[in-house]
Backbone as CSV, one residue per row, in Angstrom:
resi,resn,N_x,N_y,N_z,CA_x,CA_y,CA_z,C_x,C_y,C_z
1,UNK,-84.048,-94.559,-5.807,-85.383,-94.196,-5.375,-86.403,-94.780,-6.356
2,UNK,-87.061,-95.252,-5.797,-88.553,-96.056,-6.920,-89.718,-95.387,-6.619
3,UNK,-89.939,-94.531,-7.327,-91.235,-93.547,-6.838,-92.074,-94.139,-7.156
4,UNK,-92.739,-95.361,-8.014,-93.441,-96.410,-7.901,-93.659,-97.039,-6.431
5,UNK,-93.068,-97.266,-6.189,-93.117,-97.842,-5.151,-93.407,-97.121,-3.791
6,UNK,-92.844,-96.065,-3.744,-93.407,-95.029,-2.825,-94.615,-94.614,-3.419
7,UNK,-95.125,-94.430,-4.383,-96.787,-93.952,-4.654,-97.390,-95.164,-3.940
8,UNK,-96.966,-96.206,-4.364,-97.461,-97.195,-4.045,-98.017,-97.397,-2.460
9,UNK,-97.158,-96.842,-1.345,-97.142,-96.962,-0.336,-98.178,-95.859,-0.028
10,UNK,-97.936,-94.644,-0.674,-98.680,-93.582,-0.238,-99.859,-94.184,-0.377
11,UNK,-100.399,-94.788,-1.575,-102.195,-95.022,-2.202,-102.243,-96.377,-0.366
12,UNK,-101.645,-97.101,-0.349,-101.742,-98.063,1.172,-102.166,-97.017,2.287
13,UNK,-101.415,-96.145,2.379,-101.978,-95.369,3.918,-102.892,-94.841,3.227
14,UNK,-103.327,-93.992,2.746,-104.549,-93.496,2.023,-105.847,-94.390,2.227
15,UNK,-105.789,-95.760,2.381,-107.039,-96.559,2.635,-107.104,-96.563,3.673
16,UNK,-106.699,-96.207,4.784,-106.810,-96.058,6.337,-107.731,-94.755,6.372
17,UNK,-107.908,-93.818,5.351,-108.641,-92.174,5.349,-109.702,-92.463,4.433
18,UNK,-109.438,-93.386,3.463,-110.723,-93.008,2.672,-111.973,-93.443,3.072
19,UNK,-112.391,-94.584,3.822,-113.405,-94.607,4.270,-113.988,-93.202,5.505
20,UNK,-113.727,-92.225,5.920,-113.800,-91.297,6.965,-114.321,-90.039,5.452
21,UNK,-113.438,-90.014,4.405,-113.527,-89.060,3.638,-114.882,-89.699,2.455
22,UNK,-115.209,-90.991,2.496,-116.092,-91.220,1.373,-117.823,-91.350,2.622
23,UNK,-117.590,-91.539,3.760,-118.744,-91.177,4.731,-119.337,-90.032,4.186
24,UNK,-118.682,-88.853,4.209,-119.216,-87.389,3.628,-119.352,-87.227,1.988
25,UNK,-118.953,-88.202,1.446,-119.625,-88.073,0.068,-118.197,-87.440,-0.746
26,UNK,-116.839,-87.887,-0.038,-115.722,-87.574,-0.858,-115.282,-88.445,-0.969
27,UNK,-113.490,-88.098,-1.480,-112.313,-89.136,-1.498,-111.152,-88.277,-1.752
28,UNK,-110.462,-88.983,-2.415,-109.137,-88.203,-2.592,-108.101,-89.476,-3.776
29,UNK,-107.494,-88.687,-4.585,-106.527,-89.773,-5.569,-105.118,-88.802,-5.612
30,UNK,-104.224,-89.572,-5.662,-103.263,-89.606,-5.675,-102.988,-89.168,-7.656
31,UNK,-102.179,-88.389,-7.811,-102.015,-87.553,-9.516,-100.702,-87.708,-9.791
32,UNK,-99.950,-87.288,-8.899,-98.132,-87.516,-9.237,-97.358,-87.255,-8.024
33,UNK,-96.378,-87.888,-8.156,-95.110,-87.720,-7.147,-93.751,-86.804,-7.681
34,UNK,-93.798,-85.523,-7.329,-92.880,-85.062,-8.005,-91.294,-85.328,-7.655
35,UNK,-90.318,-85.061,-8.491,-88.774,-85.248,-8.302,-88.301,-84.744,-6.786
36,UNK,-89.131,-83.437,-6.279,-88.917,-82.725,-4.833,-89.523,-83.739,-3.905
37,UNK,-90.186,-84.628,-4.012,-90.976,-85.466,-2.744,-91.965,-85.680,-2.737
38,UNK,-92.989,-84.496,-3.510,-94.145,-83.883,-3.219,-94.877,-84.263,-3.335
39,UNK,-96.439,-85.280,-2.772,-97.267,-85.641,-3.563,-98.512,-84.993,-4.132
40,UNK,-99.113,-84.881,-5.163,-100.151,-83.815,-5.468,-101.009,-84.925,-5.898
41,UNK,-102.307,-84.330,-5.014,-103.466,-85.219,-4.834,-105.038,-84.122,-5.580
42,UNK,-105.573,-84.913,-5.939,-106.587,-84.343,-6.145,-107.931,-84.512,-5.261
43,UNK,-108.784,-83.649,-4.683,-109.878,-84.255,-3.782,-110.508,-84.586,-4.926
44,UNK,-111.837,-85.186,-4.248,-113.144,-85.868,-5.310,-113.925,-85.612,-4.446
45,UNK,-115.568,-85.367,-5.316,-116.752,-85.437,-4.355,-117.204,-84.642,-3.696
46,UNK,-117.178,-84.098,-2.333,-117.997,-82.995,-1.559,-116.154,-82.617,-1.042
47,UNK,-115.642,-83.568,-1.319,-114.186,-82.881,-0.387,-113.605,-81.856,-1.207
48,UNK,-114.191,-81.629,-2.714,-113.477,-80.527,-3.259,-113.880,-79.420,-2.871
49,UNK,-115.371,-79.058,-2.380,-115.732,-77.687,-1.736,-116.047,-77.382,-0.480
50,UNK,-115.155,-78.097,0.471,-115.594,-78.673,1.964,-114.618,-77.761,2.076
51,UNK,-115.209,-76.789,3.144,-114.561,-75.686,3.764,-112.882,-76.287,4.888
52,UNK,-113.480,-77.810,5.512,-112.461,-78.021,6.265,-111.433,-78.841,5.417
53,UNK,-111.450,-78.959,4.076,-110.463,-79.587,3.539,-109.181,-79.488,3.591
54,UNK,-109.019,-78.049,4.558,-107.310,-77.278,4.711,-107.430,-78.785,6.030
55,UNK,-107.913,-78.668,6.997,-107.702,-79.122,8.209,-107.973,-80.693,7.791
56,UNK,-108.601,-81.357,6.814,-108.544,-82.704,6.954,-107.176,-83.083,6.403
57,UNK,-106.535,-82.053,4.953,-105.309,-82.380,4.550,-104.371,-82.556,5.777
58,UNK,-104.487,-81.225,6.814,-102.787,-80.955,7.452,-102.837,-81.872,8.250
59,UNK,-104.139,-81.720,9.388,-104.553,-83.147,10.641,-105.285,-84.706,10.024
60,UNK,-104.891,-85.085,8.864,-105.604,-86.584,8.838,-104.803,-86.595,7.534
61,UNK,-104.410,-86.821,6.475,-104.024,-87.067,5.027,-102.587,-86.655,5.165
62,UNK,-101.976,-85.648,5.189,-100.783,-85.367,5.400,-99.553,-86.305,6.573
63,UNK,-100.484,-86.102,7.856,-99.740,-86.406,8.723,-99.859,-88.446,8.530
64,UNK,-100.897,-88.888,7.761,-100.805,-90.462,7.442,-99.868,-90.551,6.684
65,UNK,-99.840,-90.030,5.649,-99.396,-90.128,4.505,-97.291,-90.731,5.223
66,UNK,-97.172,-88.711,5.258,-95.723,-88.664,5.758,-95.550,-89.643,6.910
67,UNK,-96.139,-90.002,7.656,-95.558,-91.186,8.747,-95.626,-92.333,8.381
68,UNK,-96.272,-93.016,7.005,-96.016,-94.062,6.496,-95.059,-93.732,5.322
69,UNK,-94.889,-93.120,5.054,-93.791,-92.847,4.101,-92.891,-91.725,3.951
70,UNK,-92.090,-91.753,5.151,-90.359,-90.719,5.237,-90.074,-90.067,3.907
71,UNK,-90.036,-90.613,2.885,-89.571,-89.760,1.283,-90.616,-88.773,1.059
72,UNK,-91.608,-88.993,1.563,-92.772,-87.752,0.987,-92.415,-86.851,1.548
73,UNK,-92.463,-85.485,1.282,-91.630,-84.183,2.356,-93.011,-83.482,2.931
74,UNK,-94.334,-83.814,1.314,-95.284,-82.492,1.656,-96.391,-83.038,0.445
75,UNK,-97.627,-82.533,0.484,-98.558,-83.229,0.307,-99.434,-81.769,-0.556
76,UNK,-99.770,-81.466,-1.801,-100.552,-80.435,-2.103,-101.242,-81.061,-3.016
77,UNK,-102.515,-80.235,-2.686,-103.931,-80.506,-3.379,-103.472,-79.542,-4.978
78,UNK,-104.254,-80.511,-6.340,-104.193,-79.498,-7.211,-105.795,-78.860,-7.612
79,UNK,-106.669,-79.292,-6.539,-107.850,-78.649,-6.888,-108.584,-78.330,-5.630
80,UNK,-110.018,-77.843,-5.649,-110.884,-77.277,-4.649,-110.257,-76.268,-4.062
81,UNK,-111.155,-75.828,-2.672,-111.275,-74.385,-2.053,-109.330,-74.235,-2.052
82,UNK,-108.763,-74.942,-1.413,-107.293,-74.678,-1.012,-106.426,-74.867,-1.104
83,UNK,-106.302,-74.920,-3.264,-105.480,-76.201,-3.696,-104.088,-74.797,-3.594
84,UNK,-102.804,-75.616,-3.866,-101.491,-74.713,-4.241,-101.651,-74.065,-5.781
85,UNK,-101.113,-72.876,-5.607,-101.429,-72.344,-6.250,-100.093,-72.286,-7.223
């Protein structure tokens, strides 16, 4: 497994969202890929206190993410309104 290389892929689908998420004055970065799959992202910008940030993660960021890249299992924010706790 080259988790390089899968970040790598993840930050690729990620440019298909960030223009939609930097319109509203956000973004989003990629922080680590853990040993479980997991990627933990941080929002930026207005997306850290944007009430719909649950719904842009699960319906737009998540579901890109995991369909360009099978090894990712699950996708958690480590900051704003709805990060994992």
């Amino acid at each position: 497994m080259d988790k390089a290389g899968i970040v790598k892929r993840a930050e690729a689908a990620l440019e298909s969202i960030r223009p939609h998420l930097k319109t509203d004055g956000g973004d989003i970065e990629i922080i680590e890929l853990t040993d479980e799959m997991v990627l933990k992202v941080r929002w930026l910008g207005t997306c850290e206190t944007c009430s719909m940030s649950t719904m842009t993660m699960k319906g737009g960021i998540e579901h890109t993410i995991v369909s360009a890249v099978a090894e990712i299992k699950a996708i958690e924010p480590i900051n704003g309104m709805f990060a994992a706790e």
